[in-house]
PDB file with one MODEL, atoms N, CA, C and O in Angstrom:
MODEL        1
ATOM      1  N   UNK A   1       0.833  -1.179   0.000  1.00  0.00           N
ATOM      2  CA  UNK A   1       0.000   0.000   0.000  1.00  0.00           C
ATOM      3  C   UNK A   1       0.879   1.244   0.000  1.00  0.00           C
ATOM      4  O   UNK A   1       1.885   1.166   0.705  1.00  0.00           O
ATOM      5  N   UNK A   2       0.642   2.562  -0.776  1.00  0.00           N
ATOM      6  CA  UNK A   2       1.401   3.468  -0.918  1.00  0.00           C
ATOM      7  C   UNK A   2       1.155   4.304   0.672  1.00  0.00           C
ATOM      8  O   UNK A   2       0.312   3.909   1.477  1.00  0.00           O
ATOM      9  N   UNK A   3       1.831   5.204   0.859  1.00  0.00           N
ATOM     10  CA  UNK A   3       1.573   6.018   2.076  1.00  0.00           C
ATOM     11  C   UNK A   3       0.336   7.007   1.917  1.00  0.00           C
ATOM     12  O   UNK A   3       0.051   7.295   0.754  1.00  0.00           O
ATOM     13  N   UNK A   4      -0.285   7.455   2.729  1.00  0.00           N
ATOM     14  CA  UNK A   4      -1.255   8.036   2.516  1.00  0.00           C
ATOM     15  C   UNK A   4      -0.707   9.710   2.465  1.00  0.00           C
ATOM     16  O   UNK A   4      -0.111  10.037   3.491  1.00  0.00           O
ATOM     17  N   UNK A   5      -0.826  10.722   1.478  1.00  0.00           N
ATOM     18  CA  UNK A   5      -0.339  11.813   2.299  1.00  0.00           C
ATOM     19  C   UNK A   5      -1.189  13.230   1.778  1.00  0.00           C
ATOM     20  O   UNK A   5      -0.872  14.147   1.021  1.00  0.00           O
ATOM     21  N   UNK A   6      -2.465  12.921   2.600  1.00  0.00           N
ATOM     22  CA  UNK A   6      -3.304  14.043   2.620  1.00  0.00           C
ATOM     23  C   UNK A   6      -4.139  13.802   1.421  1.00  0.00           C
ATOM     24  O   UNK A   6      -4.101  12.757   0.772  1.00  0.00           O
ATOM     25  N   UNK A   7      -5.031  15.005   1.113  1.00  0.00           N
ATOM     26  CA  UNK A   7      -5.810  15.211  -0.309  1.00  0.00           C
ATOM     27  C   UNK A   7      -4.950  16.137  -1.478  1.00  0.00           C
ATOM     28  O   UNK A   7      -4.721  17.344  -1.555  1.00  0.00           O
ATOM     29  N   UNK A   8      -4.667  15.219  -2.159  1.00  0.00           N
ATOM     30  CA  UNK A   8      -4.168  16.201  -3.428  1.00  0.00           C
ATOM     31  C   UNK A   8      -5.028  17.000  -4.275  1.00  0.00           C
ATOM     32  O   UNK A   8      -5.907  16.194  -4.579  1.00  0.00           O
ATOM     33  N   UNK A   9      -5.271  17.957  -4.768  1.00  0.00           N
ATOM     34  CA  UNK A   9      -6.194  18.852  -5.602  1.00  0.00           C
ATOM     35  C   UNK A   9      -4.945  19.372  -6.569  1.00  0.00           C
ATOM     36  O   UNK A   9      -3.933  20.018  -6.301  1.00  0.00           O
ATOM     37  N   UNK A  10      -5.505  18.755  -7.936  1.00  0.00           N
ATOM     38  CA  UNK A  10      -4.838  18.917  -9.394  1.00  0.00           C
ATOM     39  C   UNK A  10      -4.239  20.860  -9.410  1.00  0.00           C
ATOM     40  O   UNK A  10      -3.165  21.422  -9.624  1.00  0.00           O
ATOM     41  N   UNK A  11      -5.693  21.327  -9.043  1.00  0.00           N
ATOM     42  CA  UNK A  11      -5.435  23.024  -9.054  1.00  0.00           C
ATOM     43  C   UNK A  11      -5.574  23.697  -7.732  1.00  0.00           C
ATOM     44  O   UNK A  11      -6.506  23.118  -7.174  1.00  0.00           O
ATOM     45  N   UNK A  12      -5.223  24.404  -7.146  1.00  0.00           N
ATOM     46  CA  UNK A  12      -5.427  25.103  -5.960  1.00  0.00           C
ATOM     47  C   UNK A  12      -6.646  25.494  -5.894  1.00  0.00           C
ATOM     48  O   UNK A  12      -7.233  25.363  -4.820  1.00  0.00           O
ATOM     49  N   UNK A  13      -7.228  25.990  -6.870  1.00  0.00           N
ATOM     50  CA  UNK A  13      -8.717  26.845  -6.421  1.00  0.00           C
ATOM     51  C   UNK A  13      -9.895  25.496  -6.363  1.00  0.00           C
ATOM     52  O   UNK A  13     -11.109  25.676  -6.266  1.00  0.00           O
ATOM     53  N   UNK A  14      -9.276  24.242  -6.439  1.00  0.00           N
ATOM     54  CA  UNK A  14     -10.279  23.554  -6.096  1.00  0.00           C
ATOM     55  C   UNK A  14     -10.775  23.299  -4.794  1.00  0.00           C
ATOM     56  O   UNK A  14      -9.982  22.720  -4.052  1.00  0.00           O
ATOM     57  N   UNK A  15     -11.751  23.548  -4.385  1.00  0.00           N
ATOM     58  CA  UNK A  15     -12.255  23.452  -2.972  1.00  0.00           C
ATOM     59  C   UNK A  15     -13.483  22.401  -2.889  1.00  0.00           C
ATOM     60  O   UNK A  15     -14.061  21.984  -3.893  1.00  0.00           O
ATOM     61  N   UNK A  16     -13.883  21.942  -1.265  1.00  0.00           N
ATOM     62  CA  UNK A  16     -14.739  20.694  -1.330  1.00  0.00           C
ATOM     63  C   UNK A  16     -15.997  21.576  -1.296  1.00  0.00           C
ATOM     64  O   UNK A  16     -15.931  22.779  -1.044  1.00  0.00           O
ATOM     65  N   UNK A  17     -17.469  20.752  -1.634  1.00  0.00           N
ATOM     66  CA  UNK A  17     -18.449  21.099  -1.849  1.00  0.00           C
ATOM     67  C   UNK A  17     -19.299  21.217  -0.584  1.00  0.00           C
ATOM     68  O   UNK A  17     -20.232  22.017  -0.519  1.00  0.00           O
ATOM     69  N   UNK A  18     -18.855  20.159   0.721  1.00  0.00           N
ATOM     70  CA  UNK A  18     -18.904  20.276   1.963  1.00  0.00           C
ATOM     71  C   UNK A  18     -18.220  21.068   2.689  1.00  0.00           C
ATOM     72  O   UNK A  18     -17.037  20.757   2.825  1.00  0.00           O
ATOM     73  N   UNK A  19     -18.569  21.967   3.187  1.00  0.00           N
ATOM     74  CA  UNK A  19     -18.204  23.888   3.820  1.00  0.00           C
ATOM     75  C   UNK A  19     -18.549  23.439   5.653  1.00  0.00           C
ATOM     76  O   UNK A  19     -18.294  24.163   6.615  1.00  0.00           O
ATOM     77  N   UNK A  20     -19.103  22.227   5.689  1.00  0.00           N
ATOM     78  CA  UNK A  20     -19.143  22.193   7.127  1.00  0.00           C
ATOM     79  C   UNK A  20     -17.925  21.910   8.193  1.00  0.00           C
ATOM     80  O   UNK A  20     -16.737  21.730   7.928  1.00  0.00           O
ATOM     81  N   UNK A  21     -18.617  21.925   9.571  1.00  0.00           N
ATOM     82  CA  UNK A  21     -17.408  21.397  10.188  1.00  0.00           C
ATOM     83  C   UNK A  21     -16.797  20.315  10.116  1.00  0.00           C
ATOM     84  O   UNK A  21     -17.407  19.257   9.960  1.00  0.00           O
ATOM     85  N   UNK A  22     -15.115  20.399  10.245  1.00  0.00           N
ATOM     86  CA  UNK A  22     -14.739  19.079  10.041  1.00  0.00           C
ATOM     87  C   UNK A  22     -14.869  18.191   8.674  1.00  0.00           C
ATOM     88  O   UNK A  22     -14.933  16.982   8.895  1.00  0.00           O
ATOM     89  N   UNK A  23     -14.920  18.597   7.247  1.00  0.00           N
ATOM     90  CA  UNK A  23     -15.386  18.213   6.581  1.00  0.00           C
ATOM     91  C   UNK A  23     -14.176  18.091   6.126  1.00  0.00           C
ATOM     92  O   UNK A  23     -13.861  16.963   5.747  1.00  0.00           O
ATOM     93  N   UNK A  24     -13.178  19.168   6.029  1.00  0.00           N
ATOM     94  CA  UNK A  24     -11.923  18.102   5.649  1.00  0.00           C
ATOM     95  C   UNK A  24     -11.170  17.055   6.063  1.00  0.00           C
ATOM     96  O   UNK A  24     -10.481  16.363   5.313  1.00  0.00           O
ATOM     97  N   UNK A  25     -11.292  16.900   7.383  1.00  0.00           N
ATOM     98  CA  UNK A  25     -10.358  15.741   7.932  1.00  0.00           C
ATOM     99  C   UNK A  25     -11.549  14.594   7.781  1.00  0.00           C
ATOM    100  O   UNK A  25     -11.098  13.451   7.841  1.00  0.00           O
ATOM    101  N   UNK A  26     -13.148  14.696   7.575  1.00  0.00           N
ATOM    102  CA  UNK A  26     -13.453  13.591   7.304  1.00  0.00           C
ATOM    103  C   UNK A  26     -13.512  13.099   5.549  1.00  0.00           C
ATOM    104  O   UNK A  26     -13.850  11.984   5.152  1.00  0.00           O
ATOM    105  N   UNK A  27     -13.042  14.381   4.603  1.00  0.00           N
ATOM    106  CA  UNK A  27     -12.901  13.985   3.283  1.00  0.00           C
ATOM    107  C   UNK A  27     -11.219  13.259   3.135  1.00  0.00           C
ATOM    108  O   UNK A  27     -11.076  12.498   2.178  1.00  0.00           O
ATOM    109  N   UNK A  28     -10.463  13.400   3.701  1.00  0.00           N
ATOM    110  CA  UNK A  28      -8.901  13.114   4.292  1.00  0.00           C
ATOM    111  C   UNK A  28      -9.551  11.639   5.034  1.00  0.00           C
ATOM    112  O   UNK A  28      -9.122  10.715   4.343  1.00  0.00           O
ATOM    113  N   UNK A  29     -10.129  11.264   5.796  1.00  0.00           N
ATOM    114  CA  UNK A  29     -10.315  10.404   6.246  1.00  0.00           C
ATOM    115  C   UNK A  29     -10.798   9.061   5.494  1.00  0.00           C
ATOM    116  O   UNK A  29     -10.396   7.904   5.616  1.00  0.00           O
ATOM    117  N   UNK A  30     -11.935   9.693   4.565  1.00  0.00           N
ATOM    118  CA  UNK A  30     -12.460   8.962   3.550  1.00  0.00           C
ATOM    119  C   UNK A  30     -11.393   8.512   2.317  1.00  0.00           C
ATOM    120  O   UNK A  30     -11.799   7.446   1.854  1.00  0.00           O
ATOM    121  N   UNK A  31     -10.298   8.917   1.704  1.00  0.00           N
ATOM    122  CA  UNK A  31      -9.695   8.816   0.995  1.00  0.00           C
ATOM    123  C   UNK A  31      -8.469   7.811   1.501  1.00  0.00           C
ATOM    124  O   UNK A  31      -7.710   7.129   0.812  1.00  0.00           O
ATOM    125  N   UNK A  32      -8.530   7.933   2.714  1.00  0.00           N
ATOM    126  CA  UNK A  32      -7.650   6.810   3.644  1.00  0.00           C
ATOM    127  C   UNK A  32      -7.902   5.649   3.686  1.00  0.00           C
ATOM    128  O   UNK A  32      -7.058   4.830   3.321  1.00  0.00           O
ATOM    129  N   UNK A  33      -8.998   5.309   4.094  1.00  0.00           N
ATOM    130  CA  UNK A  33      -9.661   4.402   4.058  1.00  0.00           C
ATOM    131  C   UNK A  33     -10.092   3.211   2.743  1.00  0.00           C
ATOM    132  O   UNK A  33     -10.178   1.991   2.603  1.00  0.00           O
ATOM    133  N   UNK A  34     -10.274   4.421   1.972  1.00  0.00           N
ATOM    134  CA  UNK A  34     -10.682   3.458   0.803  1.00  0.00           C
ATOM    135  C   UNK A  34      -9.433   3.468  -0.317  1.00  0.00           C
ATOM    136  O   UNK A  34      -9.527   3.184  -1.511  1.00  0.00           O
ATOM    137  N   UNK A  35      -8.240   3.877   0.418  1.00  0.00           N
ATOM    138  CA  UNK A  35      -7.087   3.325  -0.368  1.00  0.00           C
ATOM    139  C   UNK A  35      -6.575   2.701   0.088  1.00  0.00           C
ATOM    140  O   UNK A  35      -5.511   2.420  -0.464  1.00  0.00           O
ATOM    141  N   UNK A  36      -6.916   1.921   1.548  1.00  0.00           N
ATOM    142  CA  UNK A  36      -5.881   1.074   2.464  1.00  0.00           C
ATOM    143  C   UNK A  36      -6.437  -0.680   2.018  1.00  0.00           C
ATOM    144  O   UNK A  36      -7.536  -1.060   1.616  1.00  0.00           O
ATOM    145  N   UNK A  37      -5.298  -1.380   2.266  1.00  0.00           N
ATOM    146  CA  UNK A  37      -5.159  -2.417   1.883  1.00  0.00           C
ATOM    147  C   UNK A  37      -6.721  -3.512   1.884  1.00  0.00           C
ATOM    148  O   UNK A  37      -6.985  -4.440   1.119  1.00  0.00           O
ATOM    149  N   UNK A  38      -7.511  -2.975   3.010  1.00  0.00           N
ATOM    150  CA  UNK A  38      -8.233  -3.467   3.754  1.00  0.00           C
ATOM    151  C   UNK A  38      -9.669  -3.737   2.582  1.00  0.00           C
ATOM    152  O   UNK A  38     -10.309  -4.783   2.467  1.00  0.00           O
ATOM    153  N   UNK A  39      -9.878  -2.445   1.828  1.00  0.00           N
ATOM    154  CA  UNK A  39     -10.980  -1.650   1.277  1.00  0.00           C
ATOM    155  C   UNK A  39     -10.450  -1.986  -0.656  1.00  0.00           C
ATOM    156  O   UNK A  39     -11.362  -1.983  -1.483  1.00  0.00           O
ATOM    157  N   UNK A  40      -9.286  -2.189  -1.037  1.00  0.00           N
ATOM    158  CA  UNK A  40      -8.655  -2.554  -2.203  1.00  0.00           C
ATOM    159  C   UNK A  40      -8.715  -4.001  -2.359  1.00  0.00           C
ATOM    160  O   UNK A  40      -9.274  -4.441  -3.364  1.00  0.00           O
ATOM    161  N   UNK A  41      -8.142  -4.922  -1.375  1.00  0.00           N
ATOM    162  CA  UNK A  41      -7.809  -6.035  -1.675  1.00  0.00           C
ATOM    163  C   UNK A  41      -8.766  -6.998  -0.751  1.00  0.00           C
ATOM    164  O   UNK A  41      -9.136  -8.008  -1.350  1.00  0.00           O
ATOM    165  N   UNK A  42      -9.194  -6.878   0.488  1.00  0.00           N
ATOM    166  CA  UNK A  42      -9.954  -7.388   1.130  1.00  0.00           C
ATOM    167  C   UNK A  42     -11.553  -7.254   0.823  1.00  0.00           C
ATOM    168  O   UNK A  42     -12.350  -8.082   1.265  1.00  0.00           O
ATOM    169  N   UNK A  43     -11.897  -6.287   0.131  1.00  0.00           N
ATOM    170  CA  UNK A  43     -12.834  -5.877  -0.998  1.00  0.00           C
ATOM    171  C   UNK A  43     -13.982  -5.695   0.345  1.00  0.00           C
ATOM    172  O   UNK A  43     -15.163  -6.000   0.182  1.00  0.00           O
ATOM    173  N   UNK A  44     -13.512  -5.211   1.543  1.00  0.00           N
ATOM    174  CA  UNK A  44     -14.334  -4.515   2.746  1.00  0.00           C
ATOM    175  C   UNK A  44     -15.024  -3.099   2.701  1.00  0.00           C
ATOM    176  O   UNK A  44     -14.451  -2.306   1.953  1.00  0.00           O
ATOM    177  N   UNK A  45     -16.051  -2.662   3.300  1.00  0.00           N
ATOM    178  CA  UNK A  45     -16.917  -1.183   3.223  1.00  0.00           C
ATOM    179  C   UNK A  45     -15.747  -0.362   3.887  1.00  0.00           C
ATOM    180  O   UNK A  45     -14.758  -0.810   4.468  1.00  0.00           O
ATOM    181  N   UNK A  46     -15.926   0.305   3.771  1.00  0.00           N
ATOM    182  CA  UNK A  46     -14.566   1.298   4.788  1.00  0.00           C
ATOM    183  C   UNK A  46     -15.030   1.396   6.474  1.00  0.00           C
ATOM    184  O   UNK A  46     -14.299   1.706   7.415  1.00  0.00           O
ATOM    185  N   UNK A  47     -16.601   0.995   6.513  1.00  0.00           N
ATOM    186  CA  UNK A  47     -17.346   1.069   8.004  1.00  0.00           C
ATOM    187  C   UNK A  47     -16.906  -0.653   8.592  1.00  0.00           C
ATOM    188  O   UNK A  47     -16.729  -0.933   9.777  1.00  0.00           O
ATOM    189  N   UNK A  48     -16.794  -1.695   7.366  1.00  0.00           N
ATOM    190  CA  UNK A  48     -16.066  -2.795   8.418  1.00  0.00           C
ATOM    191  C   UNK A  48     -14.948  -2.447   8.154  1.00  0.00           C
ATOM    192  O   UNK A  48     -14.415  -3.548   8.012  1.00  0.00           O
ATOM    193  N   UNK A  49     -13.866  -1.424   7.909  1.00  0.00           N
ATOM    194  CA  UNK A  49     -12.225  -1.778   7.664  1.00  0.00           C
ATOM    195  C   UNK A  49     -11.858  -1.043   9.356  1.00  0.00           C
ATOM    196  O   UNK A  49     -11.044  -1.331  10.234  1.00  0.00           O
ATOM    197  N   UNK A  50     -13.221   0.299   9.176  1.00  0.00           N
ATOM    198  CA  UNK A  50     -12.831   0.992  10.366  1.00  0.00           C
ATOM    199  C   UNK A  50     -12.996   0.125  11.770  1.00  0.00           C
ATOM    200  O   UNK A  50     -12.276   0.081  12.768  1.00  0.00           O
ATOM    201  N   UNK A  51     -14.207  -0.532  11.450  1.00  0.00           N
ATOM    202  CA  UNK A  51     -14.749  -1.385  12.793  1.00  0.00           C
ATOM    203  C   UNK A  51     -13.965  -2.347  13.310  1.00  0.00           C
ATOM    204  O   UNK A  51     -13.880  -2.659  14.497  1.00  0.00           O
ATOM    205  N   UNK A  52     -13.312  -2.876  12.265  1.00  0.00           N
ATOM    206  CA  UNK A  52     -12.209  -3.958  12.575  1.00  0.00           C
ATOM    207  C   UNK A  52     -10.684  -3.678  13.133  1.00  0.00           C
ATOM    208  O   UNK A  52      -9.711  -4.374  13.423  1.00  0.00           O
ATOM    209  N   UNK A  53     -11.079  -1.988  13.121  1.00  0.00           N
ATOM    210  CA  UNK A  53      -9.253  -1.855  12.924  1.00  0.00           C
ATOM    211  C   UNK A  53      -8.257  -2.103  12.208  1.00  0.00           C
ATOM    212  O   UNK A  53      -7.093  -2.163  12.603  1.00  0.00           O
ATOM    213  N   UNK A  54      -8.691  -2.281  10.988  1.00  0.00           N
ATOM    214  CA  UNK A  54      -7.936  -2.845  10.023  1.00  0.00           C
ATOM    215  C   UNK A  54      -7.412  -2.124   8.856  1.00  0.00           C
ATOM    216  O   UNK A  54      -7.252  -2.565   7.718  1.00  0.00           O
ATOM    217  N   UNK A  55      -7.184  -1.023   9.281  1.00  0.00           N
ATOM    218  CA  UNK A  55      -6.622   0.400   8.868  1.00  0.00           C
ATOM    219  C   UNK A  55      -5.012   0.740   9.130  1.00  0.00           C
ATOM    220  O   UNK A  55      -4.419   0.406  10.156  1.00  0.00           O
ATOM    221  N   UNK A  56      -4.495   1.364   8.173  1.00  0.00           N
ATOM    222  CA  UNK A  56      -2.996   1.807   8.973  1.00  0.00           C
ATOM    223  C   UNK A  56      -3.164   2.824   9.936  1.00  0.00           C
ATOM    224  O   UNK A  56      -4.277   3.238  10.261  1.00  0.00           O
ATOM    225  N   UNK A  57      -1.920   3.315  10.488  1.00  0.00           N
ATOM    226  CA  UNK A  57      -1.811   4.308  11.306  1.00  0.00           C
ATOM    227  C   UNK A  57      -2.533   5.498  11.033  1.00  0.00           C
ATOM    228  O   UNK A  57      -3.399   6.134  11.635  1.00  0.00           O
ATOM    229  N   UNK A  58      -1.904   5.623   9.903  1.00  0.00           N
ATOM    230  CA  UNK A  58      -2.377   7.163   9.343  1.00  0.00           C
ATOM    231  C   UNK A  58      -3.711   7.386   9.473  1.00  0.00           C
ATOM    232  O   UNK A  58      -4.181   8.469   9.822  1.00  0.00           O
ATOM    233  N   UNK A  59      -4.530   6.132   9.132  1.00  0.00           N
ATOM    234  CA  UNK A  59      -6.650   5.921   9.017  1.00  0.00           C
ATOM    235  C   UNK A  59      -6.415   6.068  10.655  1.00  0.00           C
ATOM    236  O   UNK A  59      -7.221   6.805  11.224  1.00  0.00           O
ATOM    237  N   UNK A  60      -5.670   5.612  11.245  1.00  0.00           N
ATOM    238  CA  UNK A  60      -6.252   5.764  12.874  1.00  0.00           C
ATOM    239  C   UNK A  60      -6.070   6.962  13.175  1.00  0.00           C
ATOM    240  O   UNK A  60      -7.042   7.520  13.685  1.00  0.00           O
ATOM    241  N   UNK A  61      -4.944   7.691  13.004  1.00  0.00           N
ATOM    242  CA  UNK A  61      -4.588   8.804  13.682  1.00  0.00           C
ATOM    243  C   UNK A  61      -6.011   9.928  13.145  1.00  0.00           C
ATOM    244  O   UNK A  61      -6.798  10.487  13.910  1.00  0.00           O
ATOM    245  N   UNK A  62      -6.002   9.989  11.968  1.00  0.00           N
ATOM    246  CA  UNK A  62      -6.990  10.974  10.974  1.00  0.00           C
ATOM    247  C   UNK A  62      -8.641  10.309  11.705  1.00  0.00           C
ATOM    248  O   UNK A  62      -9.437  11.215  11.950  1.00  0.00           O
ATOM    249  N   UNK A  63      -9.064   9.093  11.983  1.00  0.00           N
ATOM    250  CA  UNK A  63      -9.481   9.129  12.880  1.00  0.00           C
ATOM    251  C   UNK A  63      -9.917  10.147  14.109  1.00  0.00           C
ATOM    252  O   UNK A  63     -10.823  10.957  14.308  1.00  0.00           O
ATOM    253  N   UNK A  64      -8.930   9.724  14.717  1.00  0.00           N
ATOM    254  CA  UNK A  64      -9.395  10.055  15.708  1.00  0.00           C
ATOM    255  C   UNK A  64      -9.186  11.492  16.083  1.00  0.00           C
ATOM    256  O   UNK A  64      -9.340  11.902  17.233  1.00  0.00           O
ATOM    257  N   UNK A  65      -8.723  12.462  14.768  1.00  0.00           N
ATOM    258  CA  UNK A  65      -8.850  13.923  14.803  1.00  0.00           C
ATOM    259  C   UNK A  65     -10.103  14.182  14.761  1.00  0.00           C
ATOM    260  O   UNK A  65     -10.735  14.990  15.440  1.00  0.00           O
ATOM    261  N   UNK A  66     -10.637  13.130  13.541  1.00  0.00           N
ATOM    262  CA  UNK A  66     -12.138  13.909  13.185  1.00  0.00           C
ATOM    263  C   UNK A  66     -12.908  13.744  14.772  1.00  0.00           C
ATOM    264  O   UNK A  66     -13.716  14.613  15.098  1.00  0.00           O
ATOM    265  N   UNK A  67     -12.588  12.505  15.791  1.00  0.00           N
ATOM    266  CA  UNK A  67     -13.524  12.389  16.928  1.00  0.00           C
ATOM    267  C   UNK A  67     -13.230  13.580  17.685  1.00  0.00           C
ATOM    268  O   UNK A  67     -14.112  13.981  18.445  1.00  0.00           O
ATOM    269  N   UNK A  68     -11.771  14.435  17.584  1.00  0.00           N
ATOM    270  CA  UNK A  68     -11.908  15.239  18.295  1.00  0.00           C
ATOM    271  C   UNK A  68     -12.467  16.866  17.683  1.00  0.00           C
ATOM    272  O   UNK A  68     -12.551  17.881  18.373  1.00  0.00           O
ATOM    273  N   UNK A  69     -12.746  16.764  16.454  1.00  0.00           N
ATOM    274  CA  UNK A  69     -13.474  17.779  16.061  1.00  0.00           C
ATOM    275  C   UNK A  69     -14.974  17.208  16.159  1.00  0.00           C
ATOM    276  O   UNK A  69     -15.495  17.864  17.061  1.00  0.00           O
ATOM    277  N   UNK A  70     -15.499  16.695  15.875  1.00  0.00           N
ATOM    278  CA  UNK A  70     -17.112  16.574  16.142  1.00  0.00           C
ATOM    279  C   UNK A  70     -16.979  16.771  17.557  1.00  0.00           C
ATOM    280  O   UNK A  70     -17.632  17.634  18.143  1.00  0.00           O
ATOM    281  N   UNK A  71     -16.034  15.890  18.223  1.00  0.00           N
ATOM    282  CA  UNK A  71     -16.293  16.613  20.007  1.00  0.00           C
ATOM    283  C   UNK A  71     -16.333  17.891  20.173  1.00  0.00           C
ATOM    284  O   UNK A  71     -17.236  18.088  20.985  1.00  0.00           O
ATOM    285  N   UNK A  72     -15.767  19.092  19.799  1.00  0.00           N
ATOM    286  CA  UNK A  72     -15.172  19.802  19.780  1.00  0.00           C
ATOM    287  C   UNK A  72     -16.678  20.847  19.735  1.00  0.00           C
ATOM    288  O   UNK A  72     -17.053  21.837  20.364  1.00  0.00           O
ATOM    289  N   UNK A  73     -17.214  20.046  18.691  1.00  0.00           N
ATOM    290  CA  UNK A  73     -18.666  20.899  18.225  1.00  0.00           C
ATOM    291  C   UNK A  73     -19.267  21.039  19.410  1.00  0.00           C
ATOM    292  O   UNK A  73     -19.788  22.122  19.678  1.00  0.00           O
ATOM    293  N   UNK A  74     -19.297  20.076  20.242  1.00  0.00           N
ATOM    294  CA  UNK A  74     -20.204  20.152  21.319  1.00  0.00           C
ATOM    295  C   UNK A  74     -19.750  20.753  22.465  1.00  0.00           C
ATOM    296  O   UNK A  74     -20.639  20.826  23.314  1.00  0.00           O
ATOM    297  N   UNK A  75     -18.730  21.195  22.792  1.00  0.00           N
ATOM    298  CA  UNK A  75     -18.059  21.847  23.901  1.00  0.00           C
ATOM    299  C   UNK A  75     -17.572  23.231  23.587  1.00  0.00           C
ATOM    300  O   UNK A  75     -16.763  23.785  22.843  1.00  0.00           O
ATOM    301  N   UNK A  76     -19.015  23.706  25.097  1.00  0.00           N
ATOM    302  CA  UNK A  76     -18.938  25.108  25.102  1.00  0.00           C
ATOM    303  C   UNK A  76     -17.891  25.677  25.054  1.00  0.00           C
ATOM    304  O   UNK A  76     -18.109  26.762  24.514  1.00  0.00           O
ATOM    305  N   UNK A  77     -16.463  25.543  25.404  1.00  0.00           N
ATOM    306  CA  UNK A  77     -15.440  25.809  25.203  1.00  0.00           C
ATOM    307  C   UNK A  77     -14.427  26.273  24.402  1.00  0.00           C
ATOM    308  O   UNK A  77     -13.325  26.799  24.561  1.00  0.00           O
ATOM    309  N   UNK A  78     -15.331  25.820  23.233  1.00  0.00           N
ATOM    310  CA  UNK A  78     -14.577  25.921  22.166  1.00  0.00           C
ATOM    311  C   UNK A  78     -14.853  27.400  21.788  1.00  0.00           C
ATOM    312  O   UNK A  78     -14.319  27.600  20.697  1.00  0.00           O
ATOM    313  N   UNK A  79     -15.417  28.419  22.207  1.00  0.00           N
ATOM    314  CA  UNK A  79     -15.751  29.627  21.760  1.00  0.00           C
ATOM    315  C   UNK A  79     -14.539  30.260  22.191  1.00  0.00           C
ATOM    316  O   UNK A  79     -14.150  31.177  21.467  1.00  0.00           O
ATOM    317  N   UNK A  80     -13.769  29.953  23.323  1.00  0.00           N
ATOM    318  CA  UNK A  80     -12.407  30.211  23.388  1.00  0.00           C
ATOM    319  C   UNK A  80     -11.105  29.818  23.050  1.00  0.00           C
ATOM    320  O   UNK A  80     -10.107  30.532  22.955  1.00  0.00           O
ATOM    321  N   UNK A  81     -11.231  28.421  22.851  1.00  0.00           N
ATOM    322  CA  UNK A  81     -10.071  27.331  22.369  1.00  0.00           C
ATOM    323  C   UNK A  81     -10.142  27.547  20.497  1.00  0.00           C
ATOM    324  O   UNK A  81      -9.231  28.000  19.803  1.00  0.00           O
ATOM    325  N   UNK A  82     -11.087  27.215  20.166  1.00  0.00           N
ATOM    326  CA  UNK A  82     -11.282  27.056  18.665  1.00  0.00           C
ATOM    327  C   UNK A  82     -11.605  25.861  18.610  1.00  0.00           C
ATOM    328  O   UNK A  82     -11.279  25.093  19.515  1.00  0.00           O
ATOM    329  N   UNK A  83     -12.451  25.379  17.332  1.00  0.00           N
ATOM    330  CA  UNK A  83     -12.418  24.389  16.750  1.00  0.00           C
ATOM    331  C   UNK A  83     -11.155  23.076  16.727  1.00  0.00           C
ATOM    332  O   UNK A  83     -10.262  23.680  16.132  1.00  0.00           O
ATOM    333  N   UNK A  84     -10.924  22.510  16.845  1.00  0.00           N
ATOM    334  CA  UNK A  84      -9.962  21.270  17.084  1.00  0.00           C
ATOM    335  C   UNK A  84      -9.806  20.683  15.728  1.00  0.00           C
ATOM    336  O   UNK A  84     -10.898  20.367  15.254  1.00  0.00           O
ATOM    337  N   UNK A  85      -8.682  20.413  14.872  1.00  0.00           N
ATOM    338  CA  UNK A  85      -8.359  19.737  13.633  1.00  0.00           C
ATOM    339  C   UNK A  85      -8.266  20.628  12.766  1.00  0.00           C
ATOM    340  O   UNK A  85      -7.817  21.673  13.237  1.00  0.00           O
ATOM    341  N   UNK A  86      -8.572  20.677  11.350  1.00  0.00           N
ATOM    342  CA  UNK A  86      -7.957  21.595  10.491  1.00  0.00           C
ATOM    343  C   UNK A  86      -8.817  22.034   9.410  1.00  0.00           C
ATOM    344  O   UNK A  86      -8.402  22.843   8.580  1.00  0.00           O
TER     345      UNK A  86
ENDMDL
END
């Protein structure tokens, strides 16, 4: 499996069509997933590759950013901290 490294966009002014929160680390997340060994060759949904753990590092780590941005949504806190992830 090649390394995963981020979302490439051919041109810069391309932007995603999802403007919500967290929508890039879960479009980054999605592209992880369904290029990892698990989802190619094991011919798995990306919801059993995730369930199983059967993801590389990188699907875990990107993971578990997005859990801390949807958390993030919900804690009053964040009106001072910021949003969490990228």
């Amino acid at each position: 499996m090649t390394e995963w490294k981020g979302m490439v966009y051919p041109d810069e002014e391309v932007e995603l069509k999802d403007k919500s929160a967290c929508s890039a680390i879960r479009a980054d997340l999605k592209m992880c997933v369904l290029q990892s060994d698990c989802c190619k060759k094991l011919r798995k949904t990306p919801r059993e590759c995730l369930l199983a753990n059967d993801v590389p590092n990188e699907c875990q780590a990107l993971r578990n950013t997005f859990f801390e941005c949807k958390r993030s949504l919900l804690d009053n806190r964040v009106r001072f901290r910021g949003r969490k992830g990228y």
